[in-house]
C-alpha positions as CSV (number, residue, x, y, z in Angstrom):
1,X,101.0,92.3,98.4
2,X,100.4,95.9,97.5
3,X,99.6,95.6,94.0
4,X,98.4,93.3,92.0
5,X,101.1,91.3,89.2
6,X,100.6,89.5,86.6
7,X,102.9,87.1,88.0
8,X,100.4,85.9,91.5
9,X,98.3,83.9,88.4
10,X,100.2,81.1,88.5
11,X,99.7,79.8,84.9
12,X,100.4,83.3,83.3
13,X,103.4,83.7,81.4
14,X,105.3,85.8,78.6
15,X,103.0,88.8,78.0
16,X,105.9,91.1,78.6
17,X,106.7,90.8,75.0
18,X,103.6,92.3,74.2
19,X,103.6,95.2,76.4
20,X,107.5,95.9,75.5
21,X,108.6,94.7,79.4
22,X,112.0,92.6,80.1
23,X,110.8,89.1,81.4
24,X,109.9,89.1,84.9
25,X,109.2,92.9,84.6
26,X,105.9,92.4,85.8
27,X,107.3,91.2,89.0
28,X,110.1,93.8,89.7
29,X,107.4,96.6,88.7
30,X,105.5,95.0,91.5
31,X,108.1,94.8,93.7
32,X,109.4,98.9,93.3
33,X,105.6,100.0,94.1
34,X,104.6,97.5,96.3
35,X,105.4,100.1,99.6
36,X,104.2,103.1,98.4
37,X,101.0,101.7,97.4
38,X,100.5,100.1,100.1
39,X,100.6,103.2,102.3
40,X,98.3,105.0,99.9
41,X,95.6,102.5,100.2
42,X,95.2,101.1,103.9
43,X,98.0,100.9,105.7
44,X,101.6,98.7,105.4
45,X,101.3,95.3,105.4
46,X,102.0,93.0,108.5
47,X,105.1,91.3,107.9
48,X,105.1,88.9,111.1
49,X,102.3,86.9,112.7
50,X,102.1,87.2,116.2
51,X,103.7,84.1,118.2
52,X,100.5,83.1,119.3
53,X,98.9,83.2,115.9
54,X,101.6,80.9,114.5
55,X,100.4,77.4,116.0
56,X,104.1,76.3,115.7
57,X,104.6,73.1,117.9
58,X,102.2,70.3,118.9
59,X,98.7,70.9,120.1
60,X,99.0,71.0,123.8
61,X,96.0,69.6,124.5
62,X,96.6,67.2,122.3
63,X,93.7,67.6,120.1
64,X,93.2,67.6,115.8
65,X,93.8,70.7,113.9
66,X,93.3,71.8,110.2
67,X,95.5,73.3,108.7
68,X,95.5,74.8,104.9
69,X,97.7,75.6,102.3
70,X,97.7,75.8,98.6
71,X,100.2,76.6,95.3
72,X,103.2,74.8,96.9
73,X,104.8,74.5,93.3
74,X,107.3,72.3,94.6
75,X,108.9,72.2,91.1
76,X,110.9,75.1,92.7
77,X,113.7,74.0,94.9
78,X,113.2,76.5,97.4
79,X,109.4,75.2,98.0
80,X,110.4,71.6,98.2
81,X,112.4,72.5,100.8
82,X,109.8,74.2,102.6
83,X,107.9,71.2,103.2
84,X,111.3,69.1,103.6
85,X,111.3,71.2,106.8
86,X,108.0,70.7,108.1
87,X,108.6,69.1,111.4
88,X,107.7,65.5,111.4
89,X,106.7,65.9,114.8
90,X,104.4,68.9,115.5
91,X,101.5,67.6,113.3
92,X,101.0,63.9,113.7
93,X,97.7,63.9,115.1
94,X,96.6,67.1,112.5
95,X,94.8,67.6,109.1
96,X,96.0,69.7,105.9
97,X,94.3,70.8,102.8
98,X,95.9,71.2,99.9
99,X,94.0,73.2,97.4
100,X,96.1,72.4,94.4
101,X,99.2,73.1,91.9
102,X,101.5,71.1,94.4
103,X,104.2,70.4,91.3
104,X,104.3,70.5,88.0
105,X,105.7,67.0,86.7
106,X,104.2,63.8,88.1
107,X,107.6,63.1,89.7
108,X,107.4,66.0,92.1
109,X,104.3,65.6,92.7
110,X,104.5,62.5,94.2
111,X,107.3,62.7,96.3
112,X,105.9,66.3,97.5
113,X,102.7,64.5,98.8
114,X,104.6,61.5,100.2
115,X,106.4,64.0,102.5
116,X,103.4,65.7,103.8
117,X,101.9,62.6,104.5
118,X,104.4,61.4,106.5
119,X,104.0,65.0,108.5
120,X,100.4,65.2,108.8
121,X,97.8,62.2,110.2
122,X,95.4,63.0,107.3
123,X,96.0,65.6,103.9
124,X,93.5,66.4,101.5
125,X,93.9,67.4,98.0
126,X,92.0,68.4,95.3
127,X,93.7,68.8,91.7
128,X,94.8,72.5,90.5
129,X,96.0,73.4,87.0
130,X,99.7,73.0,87.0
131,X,98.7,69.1,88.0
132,X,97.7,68.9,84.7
133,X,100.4,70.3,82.7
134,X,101.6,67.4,80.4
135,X,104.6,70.1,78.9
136,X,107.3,68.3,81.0
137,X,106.4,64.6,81.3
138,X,108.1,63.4,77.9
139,X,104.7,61.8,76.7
140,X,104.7,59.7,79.8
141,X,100.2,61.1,79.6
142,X,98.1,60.8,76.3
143,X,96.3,64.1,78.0
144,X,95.6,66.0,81.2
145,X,92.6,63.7,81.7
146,X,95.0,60.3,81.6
147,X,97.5,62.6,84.5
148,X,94.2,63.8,86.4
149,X,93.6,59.5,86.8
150,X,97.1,59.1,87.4
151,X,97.5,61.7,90.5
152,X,94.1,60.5,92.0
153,X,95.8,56.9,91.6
154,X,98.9,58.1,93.4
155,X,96.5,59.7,96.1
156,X,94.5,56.6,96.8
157,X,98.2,54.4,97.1
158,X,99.9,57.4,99.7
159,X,96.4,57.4,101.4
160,X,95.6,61.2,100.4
161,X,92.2,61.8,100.7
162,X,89.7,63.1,97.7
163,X,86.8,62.3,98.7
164,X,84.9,64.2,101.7
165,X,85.4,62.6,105.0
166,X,84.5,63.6,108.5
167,X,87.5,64.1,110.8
168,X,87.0,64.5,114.6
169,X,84.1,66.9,114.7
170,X,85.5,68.5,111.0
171,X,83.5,67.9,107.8
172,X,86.2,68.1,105.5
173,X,84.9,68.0,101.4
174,X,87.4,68.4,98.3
175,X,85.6,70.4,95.2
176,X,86.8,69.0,92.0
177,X,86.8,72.8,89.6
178,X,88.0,74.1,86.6
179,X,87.6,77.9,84.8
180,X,85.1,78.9,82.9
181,X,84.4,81.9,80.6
182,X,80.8,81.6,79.6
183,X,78.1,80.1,80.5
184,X,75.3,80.3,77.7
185,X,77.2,83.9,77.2
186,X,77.3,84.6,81.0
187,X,80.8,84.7,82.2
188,X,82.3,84.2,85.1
189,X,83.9,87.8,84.7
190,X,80.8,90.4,85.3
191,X,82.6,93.1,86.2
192,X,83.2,96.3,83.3
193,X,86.7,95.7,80.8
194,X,89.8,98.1,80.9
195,X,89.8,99.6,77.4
196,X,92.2,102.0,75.8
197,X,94.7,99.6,76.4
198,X,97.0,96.6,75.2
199,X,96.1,93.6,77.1
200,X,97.5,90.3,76.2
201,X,95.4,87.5,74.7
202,X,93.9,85.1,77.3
203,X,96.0,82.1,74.7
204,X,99.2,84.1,75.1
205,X,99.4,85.3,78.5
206,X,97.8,81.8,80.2
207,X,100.3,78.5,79.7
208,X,97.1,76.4,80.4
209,X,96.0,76.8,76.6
210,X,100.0,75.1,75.9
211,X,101.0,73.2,78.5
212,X,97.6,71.3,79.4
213,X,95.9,68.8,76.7
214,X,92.4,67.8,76.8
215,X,90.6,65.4,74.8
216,X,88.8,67.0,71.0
217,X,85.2,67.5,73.3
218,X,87.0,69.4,75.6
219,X,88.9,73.0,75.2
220,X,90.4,74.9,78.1
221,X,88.4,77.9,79.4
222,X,85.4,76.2,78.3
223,X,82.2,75.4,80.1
224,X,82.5,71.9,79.3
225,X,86.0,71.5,81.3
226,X,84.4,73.4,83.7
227,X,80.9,71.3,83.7
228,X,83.5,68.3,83.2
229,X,85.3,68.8,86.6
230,X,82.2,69.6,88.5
231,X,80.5,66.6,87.4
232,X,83.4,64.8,89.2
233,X,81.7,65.7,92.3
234,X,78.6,64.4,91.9
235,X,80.0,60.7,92.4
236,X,80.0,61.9,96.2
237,X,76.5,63.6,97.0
238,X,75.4,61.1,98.9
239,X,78.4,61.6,101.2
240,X,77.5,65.5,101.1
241,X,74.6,65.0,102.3
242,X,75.5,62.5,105.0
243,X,78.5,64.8,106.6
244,X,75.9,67.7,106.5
245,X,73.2,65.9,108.9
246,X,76.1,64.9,111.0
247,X,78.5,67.5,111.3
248,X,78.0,71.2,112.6
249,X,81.5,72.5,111.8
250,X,82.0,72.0,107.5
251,X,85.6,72.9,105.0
252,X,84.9,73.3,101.6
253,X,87.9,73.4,99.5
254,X,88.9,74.3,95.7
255,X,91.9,75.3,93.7
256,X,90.0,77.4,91.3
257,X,88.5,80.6,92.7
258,X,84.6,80.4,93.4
259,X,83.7,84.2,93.5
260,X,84.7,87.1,91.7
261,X,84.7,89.6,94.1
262,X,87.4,86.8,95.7
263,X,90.0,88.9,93.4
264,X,91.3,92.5,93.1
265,X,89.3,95.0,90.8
266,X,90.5,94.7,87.3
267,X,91.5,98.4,87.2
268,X,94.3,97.0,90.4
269,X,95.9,94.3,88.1
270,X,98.9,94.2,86.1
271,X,96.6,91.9,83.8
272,X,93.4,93.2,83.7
273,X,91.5,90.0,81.9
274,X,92.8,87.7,84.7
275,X,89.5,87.5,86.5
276,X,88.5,85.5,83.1
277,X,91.0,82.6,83.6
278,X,90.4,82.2,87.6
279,X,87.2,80.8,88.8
280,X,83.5,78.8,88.2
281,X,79.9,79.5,88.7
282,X,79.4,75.9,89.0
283,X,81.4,76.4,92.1
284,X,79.9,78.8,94.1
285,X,76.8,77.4,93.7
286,X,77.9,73.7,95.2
287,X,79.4,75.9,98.0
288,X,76.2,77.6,98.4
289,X,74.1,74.1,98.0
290,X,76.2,72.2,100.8
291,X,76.7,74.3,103.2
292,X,73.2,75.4,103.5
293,X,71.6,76.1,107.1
294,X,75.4,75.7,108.4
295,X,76.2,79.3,106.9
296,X,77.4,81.2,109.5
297,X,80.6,80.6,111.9
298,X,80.6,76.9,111.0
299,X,81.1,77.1,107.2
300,X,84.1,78.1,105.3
301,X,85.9,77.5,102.2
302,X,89.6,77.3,101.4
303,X,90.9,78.3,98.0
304,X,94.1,78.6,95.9
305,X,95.0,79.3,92.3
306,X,95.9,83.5,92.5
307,X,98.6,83.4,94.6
308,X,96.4,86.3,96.8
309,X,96.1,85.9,100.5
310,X,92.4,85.7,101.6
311,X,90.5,85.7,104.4
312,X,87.0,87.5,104.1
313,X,83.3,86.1,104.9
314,X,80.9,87.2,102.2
315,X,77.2,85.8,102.6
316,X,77.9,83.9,105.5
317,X,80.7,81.9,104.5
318,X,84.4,82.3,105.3
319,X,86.7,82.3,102.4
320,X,90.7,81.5,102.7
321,X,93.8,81.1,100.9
322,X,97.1,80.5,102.1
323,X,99.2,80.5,99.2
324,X,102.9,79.4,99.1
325,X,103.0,80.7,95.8
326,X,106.5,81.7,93.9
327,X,109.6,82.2,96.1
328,X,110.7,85.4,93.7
329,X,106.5,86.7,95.8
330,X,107.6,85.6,99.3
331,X,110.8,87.3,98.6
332,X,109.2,91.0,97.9
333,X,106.6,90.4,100.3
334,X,104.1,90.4,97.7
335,X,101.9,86.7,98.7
336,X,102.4,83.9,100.0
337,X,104.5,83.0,102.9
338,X,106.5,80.9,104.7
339,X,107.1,81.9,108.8
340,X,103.1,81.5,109.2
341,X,102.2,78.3,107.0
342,X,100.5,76.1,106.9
343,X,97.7,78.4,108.8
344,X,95.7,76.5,111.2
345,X,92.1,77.5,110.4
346,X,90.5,75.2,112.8
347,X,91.6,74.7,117.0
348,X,88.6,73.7,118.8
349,X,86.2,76.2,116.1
350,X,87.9,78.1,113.6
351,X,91.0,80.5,114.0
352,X,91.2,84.2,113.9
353,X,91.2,85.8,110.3
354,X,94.6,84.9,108.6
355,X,97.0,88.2,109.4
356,X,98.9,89.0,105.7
357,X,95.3,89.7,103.6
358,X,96.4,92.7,102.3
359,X,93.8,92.7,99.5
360,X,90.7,91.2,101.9
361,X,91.5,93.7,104.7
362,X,91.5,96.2,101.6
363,X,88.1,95.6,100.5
364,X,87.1,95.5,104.1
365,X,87.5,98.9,104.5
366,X,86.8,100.3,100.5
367,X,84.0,99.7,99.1
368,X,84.7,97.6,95.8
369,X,83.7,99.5,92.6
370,X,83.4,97.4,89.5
371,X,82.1,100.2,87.1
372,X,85.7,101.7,87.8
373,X,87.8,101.1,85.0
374,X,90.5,104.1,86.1
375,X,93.6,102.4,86.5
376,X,95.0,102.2,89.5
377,X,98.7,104.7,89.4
378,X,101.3,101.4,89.1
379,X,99.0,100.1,86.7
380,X,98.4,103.4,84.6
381,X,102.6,103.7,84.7
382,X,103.4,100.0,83.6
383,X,101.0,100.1,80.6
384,X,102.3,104.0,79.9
385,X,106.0,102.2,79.5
């Protein structure tokens, strides 16, 4: 993806109202710059992994491979039918990780994870936030808590694991996250506001605050859903600590985004507050915490939630995702894909970097600049409209 949309947040919605845009003008403004900015910043984007890179087929040696993927939004014909079409051969003796937002209704969600299962010899999941949405189950869920038990109940009867587990020579350990916005008036966001322009209410542009419901002690956004969902983990540090002594090579893995600098500059996005609705301190640090002495080559975490292809090491640990994301995004080449995923990030050690990064291979070679707040030219034009 050249440029940043609104759209690659997942849970964002209707803000084109407020800014005087047709709906989905966010995308197709995306879509009409999305070459020439490319060129202006480093270079077009790959559009084809190389054969080899693909790791289409069985293994021929016959050993376990991880694979990852996130944001499969099966709710979206198309994407069911991307995993309808995963062979039900190739992977049998494999491992996927799904880092969340599989489907929107409970329905889907189910029979999306029923079909990988069948595909894969082990899948891991952890929760994202269009689980939770409660707008399009007729009542069936007092609250997003009562569906959160209910999907971890449908895990346990598929066999989906959501609990850490070593496979092979794989320490594989599920992150239970939400967003925050403040901790005792530290956000999550650090980085210098846009001003001088009209940027849609965090309520209005993210269908969280509608379409998930939380119990009266509990408000989405908030450090308690945050401190909520990371509490879920604790339940398992015993089990940290165990796969830690005993395995070299570890997986992390999250739907919610652990790291700021994990996401474009604000000045680069359509909607410049979404680093506000994306990611957790609480996070990063129970990365940082059990990982430990295995940063380096043999520690990596997998991520979702953005919709922005990923694949950067920053302090030592390797950070991916491999979204699916929307099919109007695979379409224009913005994210997400469909010719190179799942990606296999572990063969016998970890894979090379994932190919279609555009904005980790970005920051690679420019320096990120927080104190910026000059909009980048498609953003500058959109908001000029």
């Amino acid at each position: 993806m050249a440029v940043a949309a609104v759209s690659s947040l997942p849970c964002l919605s209707g803000v084109m109202r407020q800014t005087n845009c047709a709906a989905g003008g966010f995308d197709r403004l995306a879509s009409t710059r999305c070459g020439r900015s490319t060129k202006i910043a480093c270079g077009e984007r790959q559009q084809k992994l190389p054969a080899s890179r693909l790791f289409r087929g069985p293994c021929d040696s016959g050993d376990m491979r991880v694979f990852a993927v996130s944001d499969l939004h099966t709710d979206y014909k198309e994407n069911m039918e991307w995993v309808r079409r995963l062979s039900t051969v190739w992977y049998k003796k494999d491992v996927l990780i799904v880092a969340g937002d599989v489907a929107e209704t409970y329905k889907n969600f189910v029979f999306t994870m029923a079909e990988l299962k069948r595909r894969f010899d082990s899948v891991f999941y952890v929760p994202g936030n269009h689980d939770l949405w409660c707008r399009r189950e007729g009542g069936k869920f007092m609250d997003s808590v009562e569906k959160l038990n209910a999907l971890l109940d449908a895990c346990s009867k598929l066999g989906i694991e959501t609990s850490p587990r070593i496979v092979g020579d794989v320490g594989i350990i599920p992150l239970f996250s939400w967003y925050h916005k403040y901790i005792l008036l530290q956000s999550f966001d650090t980085e210098k506001d846009i001003s001088g322009i009209r940027i849609p209410s965090l309520e209005m542009a993210c269908k969280d605050f509608h379409s998930c419901k939380w119990p009266l002690q509990l408000a989405n956004g908030d450090v308690a859903l945050a401190h909520f969902f990371d509490i879920m983990n604790e339940k398992n540090h015993n089990l940290f600590e165990e796969i830690r002594k005993t395995s070299c090579l570890l997986i992390t893995f999250s739907h919610f985004v652990p790291r700021q600098d994990l996401c474009p500059e604000k000045r680069m996005l359509f909607y410049p507050n979404l680093p506000k609705i994306i990611g957790s301190d609480f996070l990063e640090v129970r990365i940082r915490s059990i990982h430990g002495e295995n940063i380096g080559r043999s520690a990596c975490h997998i991520f979702g939630h953005t919709h922005f292809c990923w694949d950067a090491v920053l302090d030592g640990v390797r950070y991916v995702q491999a979204p699916l994301a929307y099919p109007r995004e695979r379409k224009r080449r913005m994210n997400g894909g469909e010719d190179w995923l799942p990606f296999c990030i572990y063969d016998k050690g970890f894979t090379d970097r994932l190919s279609p990064s555009y904005w980790s291979d970005y920051y690679s070679k420019i320096k990120r600049d927080p104190e910026n707040t000059d909009l980048a030219s498609w953003v500058a034009r959109f908001y000029a409209r």
